[in-house]
C-alpha positions, 0 to 999 in steps of 0.5 A: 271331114269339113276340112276336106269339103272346104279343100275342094271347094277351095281348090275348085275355085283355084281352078275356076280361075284357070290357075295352073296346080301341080301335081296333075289332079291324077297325081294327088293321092299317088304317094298313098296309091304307090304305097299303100298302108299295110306296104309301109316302112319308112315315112320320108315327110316333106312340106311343099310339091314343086311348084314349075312344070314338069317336077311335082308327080305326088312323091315328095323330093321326087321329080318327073323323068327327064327333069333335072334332080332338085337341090334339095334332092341332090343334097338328099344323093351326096349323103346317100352316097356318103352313107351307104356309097350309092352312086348318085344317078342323072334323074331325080325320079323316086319311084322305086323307093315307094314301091318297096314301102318308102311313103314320099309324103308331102305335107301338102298334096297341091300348089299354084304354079310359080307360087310356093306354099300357095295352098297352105292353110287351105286344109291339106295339112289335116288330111295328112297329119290324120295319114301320120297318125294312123301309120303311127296307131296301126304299124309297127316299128316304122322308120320316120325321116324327119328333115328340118323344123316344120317335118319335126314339129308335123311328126310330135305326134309319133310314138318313138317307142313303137317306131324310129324317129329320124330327125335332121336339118332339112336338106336344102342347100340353106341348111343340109351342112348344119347337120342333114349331111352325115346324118346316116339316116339310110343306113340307120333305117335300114338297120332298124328294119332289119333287126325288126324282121323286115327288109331293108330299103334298096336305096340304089335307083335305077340308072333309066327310070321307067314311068 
């Protein structure tokens, strides 16, 4: 666990020199405190949290209440809406997902205000690919979302006979018409949980998100 001594050390330098990290110290593990290992049944992989006040909160796509939903995130509503019908809300708040077994796992857990991908390469990406991993090893027939190049090559470790490995172009604005948008991914999830005996992911949030 070297990498996880030289990720404090780095970070509490970060620190040291006043410089702004997101999300909130009390947020950095929230993705796996909301949903824990035995809850799991979709892993919705992202790369970076945001990085301007008030949006990162330790979900990835998710946005804190009262912030207005990201690109990415209002990409992420037009196919659901396209998939399933499921009407786009005025928030971008997905913690309802994860209390039903959605891991909103960011590759990265921390940024620098104002400075994306800032903590990259920093030892993060150990910690994560180990929590991959032992989804893969321990669950069964579990739902990986992987949207866009640097998600596909992160998940090359999961086992898509034991699980249902989603894959589609990330959707961002740049790239969501490639391929992100109609990719059905809701639907399919929700399809393959079902016929594994589990239940389905209630996609719809609610329309006043309670923190």
């Amino acid at each position: 666990m070297d990498y996880m001594k030289s990720l404090k050390q780095f970070l509490q330098e970060e620190k040291s020199q006043h410089k702004t990290i997101f999300p909130h110290s009390s947020n950095w593990f929230h993705a796996l405190e909301v949903t824990p290992l035995e809850s799991v049944k979709v892993v919705v992989l992202g790369q970076d949290p945001y990085h301007q006040p008030g949006q990162a909160h330790g979900l990835s796509f998710s946005v804190l209440p009262g912030v207005k939903p990201p690109p990415s995130l209002a990409n992420i509503y037009k196919e659901l809406q396209s998939d399933l019908s499921v009407e786009p809300p005025d928030h971008g708040y997905l913690e309802s997902w994860a209390k039903q077994g959605v891991l909103l796992l960011n590759a990265v857990l921390t940024v620098e205000r104002s400075n994306a991908n800032a903590h990259q390469g920093e030892g993060w990406e150990q910690f994560t690919d180990k929590i991959i991993a032992t989804v893969n090893e321990q669950r069964e027939q579990m739902v990986f979302m992987l949207w866009g190049s640097y998600a596909h090559k992160k998940g090359t470790m999961i086992d898509s006979k034991r699980h249902l490995v989603l894959k589609a172009p990330h959707p961002s604005p740049l790239s969501a018409y490639r391929g992100f948008f109609g990719c059905r991914h809701f639907s399919k999830a929700n399809k393959y949980l079902l016929n594994n005996g589990k239940t389905a992911i209630d996609w719809a949030l609610p329309k006043k998100p309670t923190v």
